[in-house]
C-alpha positions as a Python dict, from the first residue, in 0.01 Angstrom:
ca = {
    (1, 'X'): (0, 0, 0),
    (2, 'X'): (-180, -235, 227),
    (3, 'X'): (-541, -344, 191),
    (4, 'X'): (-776, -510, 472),
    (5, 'X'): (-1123, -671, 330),
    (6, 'X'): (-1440, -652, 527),
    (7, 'X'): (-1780, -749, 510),
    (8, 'X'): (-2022, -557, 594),
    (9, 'X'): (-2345, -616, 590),
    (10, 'X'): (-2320, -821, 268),
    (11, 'X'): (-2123, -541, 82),
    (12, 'X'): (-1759, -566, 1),
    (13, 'X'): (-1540, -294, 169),
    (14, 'X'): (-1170, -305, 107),
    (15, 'X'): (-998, -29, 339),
    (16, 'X'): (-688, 100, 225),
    (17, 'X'): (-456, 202, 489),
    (18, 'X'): (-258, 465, 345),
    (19, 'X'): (82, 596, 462),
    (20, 'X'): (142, 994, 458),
    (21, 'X'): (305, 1010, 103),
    (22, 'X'): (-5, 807, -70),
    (23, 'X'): (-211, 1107, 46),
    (24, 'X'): (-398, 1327, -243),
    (25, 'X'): (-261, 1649, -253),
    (26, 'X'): (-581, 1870, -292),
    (27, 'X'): (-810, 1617, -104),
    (28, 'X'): (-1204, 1787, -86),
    (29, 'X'): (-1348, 1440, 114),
    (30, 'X'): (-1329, 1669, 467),
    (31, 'X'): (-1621, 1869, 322),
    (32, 'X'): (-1845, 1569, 269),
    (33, 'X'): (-2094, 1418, 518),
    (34, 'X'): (-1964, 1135, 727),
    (35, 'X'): (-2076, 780, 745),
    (36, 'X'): (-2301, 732, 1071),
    (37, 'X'): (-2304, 429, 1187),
    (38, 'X'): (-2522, 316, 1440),
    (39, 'X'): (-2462, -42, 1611),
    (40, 'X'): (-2063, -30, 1532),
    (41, 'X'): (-2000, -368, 1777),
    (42, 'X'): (-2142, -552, 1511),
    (43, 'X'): (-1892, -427, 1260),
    (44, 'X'): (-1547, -581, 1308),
    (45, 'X'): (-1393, -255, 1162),
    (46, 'X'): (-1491, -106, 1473),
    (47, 'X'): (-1472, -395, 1685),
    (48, 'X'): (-1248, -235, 2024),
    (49, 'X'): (-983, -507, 1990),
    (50, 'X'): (-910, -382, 1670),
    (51, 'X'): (-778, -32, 1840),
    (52, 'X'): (-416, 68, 1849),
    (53, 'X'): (-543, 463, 1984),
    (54, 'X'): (-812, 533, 2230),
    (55, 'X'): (-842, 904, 2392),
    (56, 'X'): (-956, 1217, 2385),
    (57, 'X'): (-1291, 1228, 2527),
    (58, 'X'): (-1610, 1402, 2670),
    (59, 'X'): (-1859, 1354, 2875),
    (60, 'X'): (-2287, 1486, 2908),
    (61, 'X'): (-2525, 1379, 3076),
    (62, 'X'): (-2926, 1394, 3016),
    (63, 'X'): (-3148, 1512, 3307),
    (64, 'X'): (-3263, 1157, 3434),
    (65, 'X'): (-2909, 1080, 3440),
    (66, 'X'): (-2844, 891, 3107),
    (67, 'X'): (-2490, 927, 3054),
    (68, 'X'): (-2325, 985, 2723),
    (69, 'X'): (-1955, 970, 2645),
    (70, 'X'): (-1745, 1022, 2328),
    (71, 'X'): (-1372, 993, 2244),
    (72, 'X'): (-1202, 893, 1923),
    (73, 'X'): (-1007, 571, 1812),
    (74, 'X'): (-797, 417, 1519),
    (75, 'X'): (-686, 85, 1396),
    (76, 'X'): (-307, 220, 1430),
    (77, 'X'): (-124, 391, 1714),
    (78, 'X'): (-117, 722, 1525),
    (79, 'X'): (-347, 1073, 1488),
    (80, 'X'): (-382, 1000, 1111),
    (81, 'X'): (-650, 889, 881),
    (82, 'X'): (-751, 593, 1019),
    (83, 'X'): (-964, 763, 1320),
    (84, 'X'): (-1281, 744, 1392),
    (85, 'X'): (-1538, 935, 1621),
    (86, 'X'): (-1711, 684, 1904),
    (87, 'X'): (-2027, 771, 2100),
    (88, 'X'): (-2136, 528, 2393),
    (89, 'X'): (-2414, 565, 2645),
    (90, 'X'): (-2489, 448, 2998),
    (91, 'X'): (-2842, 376, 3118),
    (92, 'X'): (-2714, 269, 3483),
    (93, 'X'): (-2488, 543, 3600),
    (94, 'X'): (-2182, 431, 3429),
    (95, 'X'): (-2167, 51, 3552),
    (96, 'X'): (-2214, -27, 3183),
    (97, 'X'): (-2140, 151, 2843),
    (98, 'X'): (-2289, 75, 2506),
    (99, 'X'): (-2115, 235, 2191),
    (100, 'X'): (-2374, 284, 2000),
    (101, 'X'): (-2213, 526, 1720),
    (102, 'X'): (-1939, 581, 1518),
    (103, 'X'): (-1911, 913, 1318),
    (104, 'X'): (-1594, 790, 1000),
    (105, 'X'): (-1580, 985, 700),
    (106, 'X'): (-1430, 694, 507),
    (107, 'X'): (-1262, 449, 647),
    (108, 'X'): (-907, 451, 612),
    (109, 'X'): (-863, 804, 486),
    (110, 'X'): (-800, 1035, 361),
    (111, 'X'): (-1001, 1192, 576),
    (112, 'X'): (-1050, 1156, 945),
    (113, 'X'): (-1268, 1296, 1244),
    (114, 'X'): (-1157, 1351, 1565),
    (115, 'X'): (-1166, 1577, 1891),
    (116, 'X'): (-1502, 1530, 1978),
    (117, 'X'): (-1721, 1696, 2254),
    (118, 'X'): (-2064, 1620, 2387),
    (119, 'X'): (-2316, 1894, 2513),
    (120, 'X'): (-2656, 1911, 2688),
    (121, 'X'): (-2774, 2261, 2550),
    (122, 'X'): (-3032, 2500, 2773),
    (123, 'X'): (-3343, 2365, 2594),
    (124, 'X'): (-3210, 1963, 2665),
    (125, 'X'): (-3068, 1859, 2308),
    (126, 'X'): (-2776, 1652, 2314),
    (127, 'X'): (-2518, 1788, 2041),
    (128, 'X'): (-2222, 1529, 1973),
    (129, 'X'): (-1969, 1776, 1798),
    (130, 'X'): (-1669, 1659, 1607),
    (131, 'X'): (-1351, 1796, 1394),
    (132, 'X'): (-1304, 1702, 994),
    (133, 'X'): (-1046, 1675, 818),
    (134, 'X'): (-764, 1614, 495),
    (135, 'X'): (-442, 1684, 461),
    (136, 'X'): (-361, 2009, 214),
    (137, 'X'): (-58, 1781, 68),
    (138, 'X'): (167, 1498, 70),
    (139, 'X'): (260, 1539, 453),
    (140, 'X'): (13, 1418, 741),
    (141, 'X'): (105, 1723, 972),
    (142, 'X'): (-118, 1890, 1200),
    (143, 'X'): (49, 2214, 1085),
    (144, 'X'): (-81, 2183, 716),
    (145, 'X'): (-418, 2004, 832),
    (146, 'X'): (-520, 2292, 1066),
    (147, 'X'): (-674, 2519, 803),
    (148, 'X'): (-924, 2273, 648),
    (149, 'X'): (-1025, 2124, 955),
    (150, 'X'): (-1405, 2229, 1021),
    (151, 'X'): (-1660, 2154, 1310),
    (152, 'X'): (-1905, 1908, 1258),
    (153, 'X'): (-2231, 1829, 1472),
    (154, 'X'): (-2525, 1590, 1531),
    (155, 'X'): (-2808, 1607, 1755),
    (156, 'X'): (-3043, 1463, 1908),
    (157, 'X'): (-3370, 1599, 2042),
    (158, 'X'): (-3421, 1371, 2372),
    (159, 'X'): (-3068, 1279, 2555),
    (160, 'X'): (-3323, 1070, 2823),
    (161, 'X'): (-3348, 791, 2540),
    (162, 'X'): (-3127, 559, 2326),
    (163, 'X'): (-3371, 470, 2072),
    (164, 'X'): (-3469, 789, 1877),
    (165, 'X'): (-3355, 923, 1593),
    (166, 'X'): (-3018, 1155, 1524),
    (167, 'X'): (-2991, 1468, 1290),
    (168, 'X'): (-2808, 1494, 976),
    (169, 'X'): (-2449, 1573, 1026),
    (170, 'X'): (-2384, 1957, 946),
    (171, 'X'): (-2105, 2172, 927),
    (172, 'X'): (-2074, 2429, 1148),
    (173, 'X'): (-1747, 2669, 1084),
    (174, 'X'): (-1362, 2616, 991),
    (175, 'X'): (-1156, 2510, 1283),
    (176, 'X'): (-1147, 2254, 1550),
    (177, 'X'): (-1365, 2245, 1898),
    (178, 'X'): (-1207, 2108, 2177),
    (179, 'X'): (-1395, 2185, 2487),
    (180, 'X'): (-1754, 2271, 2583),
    (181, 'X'): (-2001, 2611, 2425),
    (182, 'X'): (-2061, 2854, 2733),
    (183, 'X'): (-2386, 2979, 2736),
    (184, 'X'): (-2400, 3344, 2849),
    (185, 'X'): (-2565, 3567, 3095),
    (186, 'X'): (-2774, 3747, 2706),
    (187, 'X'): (-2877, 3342, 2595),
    (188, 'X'): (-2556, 3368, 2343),
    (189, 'X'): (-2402, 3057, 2294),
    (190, 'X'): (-2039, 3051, 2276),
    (191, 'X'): (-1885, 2822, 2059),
    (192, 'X'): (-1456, 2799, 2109),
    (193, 'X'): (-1342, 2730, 1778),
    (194, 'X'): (-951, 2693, 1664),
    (195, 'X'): (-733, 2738, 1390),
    (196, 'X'): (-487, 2584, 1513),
    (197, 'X'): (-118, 2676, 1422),
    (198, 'X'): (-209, 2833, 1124),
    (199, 'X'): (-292, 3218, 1118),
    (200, 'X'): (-325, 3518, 1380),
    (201, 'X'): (-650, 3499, 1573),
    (202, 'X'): (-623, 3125, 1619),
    (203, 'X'): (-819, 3129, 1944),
    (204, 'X'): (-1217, 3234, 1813),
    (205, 'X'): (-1540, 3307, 1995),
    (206, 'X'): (-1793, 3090, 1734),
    (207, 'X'): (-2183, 3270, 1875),
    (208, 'X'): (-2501, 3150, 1830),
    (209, 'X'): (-2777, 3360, 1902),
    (210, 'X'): (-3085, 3160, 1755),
    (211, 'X'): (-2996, 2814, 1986),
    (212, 'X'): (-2709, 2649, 1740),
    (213, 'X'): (-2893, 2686, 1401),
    (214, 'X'): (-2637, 2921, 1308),
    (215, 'X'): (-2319, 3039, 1421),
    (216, 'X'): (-2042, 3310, 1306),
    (217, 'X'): (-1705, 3415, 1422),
    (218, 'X'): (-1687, 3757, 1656),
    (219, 'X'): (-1344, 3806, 1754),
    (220, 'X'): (-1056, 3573, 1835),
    (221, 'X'): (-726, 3616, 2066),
    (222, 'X'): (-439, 3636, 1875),
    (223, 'X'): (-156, 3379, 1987),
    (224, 'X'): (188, 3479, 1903),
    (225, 'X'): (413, 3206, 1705),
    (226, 'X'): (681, 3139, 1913),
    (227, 'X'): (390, 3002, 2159),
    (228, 'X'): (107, 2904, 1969),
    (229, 'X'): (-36, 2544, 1991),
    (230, 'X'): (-308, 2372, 1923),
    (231, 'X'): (-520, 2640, 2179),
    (232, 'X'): (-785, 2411, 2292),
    (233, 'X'): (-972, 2736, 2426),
    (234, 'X'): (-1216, 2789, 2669),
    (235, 'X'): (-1458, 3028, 2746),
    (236, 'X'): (-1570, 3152, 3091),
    (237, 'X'): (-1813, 3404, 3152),
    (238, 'X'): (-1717, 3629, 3455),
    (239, 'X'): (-1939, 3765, 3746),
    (240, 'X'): (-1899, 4119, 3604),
    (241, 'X'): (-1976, 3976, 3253),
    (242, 'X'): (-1632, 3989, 3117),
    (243, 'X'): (-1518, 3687, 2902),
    (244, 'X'): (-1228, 3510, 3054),
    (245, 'X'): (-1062, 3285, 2761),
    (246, 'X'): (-811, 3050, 2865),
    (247, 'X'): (-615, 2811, 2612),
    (248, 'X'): (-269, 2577, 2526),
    (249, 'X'): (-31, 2712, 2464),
    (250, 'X'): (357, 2573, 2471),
    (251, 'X'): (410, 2713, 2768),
    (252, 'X'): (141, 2566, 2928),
    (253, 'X'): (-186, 2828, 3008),
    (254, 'X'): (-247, 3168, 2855),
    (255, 'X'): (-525, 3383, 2910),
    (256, 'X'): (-678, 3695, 2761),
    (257, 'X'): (-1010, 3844, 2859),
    (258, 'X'): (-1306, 4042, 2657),
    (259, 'X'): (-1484, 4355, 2794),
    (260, 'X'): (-1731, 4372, 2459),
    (261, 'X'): (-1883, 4041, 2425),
    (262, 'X'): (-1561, 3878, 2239),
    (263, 'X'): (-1521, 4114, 1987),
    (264, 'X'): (-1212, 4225, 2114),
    (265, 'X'): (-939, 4052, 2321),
    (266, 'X'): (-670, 4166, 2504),
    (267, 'X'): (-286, 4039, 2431),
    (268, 'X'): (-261, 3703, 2582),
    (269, 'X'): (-59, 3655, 2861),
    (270, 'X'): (79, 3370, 3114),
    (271, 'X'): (-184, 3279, 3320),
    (272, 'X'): (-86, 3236, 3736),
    (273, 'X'): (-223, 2881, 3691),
    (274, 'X'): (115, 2699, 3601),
    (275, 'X'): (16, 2372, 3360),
    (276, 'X'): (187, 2187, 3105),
    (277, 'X'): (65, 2194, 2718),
    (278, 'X'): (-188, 2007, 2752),
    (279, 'X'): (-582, 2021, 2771),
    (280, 'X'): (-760, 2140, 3122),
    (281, 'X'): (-1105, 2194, 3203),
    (282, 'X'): (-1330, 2500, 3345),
    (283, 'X'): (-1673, 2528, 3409),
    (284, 'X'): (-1897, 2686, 3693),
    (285, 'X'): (-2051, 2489, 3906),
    (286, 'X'): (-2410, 2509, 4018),
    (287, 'X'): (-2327, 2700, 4333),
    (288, 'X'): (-2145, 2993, 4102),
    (289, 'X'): (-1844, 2860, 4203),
    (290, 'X'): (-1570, 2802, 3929),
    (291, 'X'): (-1458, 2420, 3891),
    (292, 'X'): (-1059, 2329, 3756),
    (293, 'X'): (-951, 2013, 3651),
    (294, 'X'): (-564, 2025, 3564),
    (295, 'X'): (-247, 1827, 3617),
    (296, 'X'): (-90, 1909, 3936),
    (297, 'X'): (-108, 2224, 4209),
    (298, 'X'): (-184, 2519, 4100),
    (299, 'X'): (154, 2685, 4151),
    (300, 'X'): (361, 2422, 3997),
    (301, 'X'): (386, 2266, 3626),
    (302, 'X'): (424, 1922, 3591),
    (303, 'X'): (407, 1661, 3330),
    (304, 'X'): (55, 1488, 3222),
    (305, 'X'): (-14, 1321, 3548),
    (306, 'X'): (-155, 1445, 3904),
    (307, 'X'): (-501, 1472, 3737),
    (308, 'X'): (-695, 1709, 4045),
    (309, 'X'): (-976, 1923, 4060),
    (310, 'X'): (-1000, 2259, 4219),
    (311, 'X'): (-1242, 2524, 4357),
    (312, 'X'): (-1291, 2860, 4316),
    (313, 'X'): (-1492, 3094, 4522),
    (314, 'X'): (-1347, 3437, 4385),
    (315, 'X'): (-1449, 3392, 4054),
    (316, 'X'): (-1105, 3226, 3951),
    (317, 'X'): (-871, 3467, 4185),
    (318, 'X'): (-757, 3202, 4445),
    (319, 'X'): (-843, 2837, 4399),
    (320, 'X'): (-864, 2529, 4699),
    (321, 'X'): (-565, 2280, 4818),
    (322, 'X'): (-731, 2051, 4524),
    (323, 'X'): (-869, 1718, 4521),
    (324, 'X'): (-626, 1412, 4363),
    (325, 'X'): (-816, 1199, 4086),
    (326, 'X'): (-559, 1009, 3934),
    (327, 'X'): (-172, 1065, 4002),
    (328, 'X'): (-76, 865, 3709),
    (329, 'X'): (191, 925, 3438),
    (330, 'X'): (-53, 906, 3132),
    (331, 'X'): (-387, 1086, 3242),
    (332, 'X'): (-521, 1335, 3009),
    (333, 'X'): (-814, 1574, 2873),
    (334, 'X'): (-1035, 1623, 3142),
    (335, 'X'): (-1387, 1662, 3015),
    (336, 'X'): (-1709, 1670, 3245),
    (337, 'X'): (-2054, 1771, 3359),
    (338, 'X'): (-2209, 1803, 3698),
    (339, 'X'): (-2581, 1712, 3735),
    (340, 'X'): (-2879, 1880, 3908),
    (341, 'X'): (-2791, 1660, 4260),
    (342, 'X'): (-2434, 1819, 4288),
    (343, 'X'): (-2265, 1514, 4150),
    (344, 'X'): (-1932, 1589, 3962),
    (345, 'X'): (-1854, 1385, 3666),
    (346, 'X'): (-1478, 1443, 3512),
    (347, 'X'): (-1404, 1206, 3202),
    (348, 'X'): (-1038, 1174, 3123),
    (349, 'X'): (-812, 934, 2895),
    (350, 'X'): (-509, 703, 3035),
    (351, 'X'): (-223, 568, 2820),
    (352, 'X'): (-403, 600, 2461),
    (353, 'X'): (-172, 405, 2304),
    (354, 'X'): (-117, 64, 2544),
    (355, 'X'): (-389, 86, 2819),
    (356, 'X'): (-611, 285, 2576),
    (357, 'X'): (-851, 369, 2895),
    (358, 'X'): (-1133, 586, 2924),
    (359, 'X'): (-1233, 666, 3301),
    (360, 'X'): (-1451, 851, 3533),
    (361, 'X'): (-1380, 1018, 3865),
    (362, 'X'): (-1719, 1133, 4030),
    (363, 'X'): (-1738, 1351, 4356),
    (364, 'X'): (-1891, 1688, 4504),
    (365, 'X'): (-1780, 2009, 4534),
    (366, 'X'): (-1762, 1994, 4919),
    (367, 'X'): (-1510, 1693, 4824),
    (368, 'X'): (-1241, 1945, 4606),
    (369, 'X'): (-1278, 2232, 4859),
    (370, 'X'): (-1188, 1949, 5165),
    (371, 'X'): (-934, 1756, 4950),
    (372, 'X'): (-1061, 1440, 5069),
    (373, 'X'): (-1020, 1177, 4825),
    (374, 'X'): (-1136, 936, 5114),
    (375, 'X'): (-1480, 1124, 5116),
    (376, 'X'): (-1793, 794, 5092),
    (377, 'X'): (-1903, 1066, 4760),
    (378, 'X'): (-1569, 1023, 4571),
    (379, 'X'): (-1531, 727, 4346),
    (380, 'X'): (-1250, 698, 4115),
    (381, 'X'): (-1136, 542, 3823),
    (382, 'X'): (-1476, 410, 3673),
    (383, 'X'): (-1435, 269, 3377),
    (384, 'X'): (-1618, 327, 3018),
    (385, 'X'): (-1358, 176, 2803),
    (386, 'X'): (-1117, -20, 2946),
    (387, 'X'): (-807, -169, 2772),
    (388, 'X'): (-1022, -149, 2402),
    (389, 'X'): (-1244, -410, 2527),
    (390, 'X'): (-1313, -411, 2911),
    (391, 'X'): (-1631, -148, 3043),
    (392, 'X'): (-1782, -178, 2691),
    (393, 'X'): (-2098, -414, 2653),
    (394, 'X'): (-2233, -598, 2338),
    (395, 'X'): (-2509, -559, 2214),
}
């Protein structure tokens, strides 16, 4: 077993990093509040040059503009208990980031947090969302983890500003949340909540009908075995008010659709949008329009690079020639919001484990429908973390 001692803020902390078979077979520590803590650059626990894994992340942004970004990181190269939840903000329109959080239930394990998201609700609360959890016995596998994984969230009332105060960490319902709430046509919020591997009806609709103070499951699609994934579902509302859920699967998109308000699904199927397994994002923009952010064209299935955004004008029938953000090997989990002026913000990871990048591709809509990347409003590869230490500024 090896031990690292800190100090932090005069208190004695010795971290244990364990390995898989030091875990505690019927570990309860996912259940328990996490540690918030706020300044984490002066903590060299946290310090970025201390990161072996930097990715997954998300991206809101407050109605004057502030920008606030989230991913999550670990002192080894691995998904295990060692990671962490970071939140950083940008007063300046991205030029410079300040991580000003870090959501760790304790330390080294053996619990961990991970896939976060960030969310400007309707009434303009900023909601930093998170997964939780231990392992259910001696083997660090996502398989056996998936069940006591639950959602996590903090808020805070004014997104505008850094300096006021968060909420207490709650839990929310089993499962892990990878991608955005969709709030529909009634005021429902729609929370996409997953299982994982783990049981039939993986895939769930999470609602809220009293603005996130509480939520419960209404239906879920069922994802057969031989495919199933780690989902990463997403929720579109359609113009004729049909629910359009689309989510991982191994074979790269499936989709299934409710008629009923997500009570019931229909069997999943292949969706005509070819992908690899692998997170995408969906969202409409503020024309109506529907906005796709996916590796590659639509027709063809690729590995994790191409990173390109597309437009639909048919409510998701036929999408546009697509606009290239990043043609990389590496590039992953597209995130994003657009704000009020028509500005498109997509937030995506690059090479977690050496380059451990977090960047921003920004353009318009009238950009992805021309496809050109050469377009004065399209500006690429901004970054908020760059190489653990570069794009992130001390306090």
């Amino acid at each position: 077993m090896k031990y690292l001692l800190l100090v932090m803020q005069s208190v004695v902390l010795v971290l244990v990093l364990v390995t898989p078979s030091e875990l505690v077979a019927q570990d309860t520590s996912y259940l328990d509040p996490p540690q918030i803590v706020s300044n984490p650059a002066s903590l060299s626990a946290y310090a970025a040059t201390n990161r072996q894994f930097t990715g997954i992340p998300s991206l809101a942004i407050s109605q004057t503009g502030r920008m606030w970004a989230t991913w999550y990181a670990g002192i080894t190269p691995e998904e295990d208990p060692n990671n962490y939840v970071v939140v950083a903000t940008s007063g300046d329109n991205g030029a410079n980031w300040e991580e000003v959080l870090v959501i760790d239930p304790d330390g080294s394990g053996p619990a961990r947090s991970y896939d976060p998201e960030v969310w400007i609700d309707p009434n303009g609360m900023l909601w930093v969302f998170w997964a939780q959890a231990s392992p259910t016995g001696k083997t660090w596998g996502l398989i056996t983890e998936g069940t006591r994984a639950g959602v996590w969230a903090i808020t805070k009332d004014n997104p505008d500003s850094n300096e006021e105060e968060w909420s207490k960490p709650r839990r929310l319902i089993d499962g892990v949340m990878m991608c955005k709430p969709t709030v529909s046509s009634t005021g429902e919020w729609y929370l996409p909540a997953s299982l994982w591997k783990l049981s039939d009806g993986s895939a769930q609709i999470v609602v809220s009908g009293d603005d996130g103070k509480t939520w419960r499951k209404r239906g879920a699609v069922d994802v057969p075995v031989d495919v199933r994934s780690y989902d990463e579902n997403i929720i579109v509302e359609k113009m004729d008010k049909s629910l359009w859920m689309l989510l991982r699967t191994q074979y790269g998109i499936g989709e299934s659709v409710s008629t009923d308000n997500g009570v019931s699904w229909s069997v999943l199927t292949p969706s005509r949008i070819k992908h690899p397994s692998a997170r995408f994002f969906i969202r409409r923009l503020n024309s109506g329009n529907l906005l796709l952010v996916k590796h590659g064209v639509i027709e063809e299935q690729t590995d994790r690079s191409q990173l390109m955004a597309f437009v639909s004008e048919d409510d998701g029938e036929s999408w546009s020639k697509g606009l290239m953000l990043d043609e990389r090997v590496g590039v992953s989990y597209p995130d994003g919001q657009q704000e009020e002026n028509g500005t498109i913000n997509i937030i995506y990871d690059y090479q977690r484990r050496d380059d451990q990048n977090i960047l921003i591709a920004s353009f318009r809509e009238e950009d992805v429908i021309s496809g050109n990347s050469e377009s004065e409003t399209v500006i690429l590869r901004r970054p908020v973390s760059k190489g653990g230490t570069q794009g992130i500024k001390d306090k």
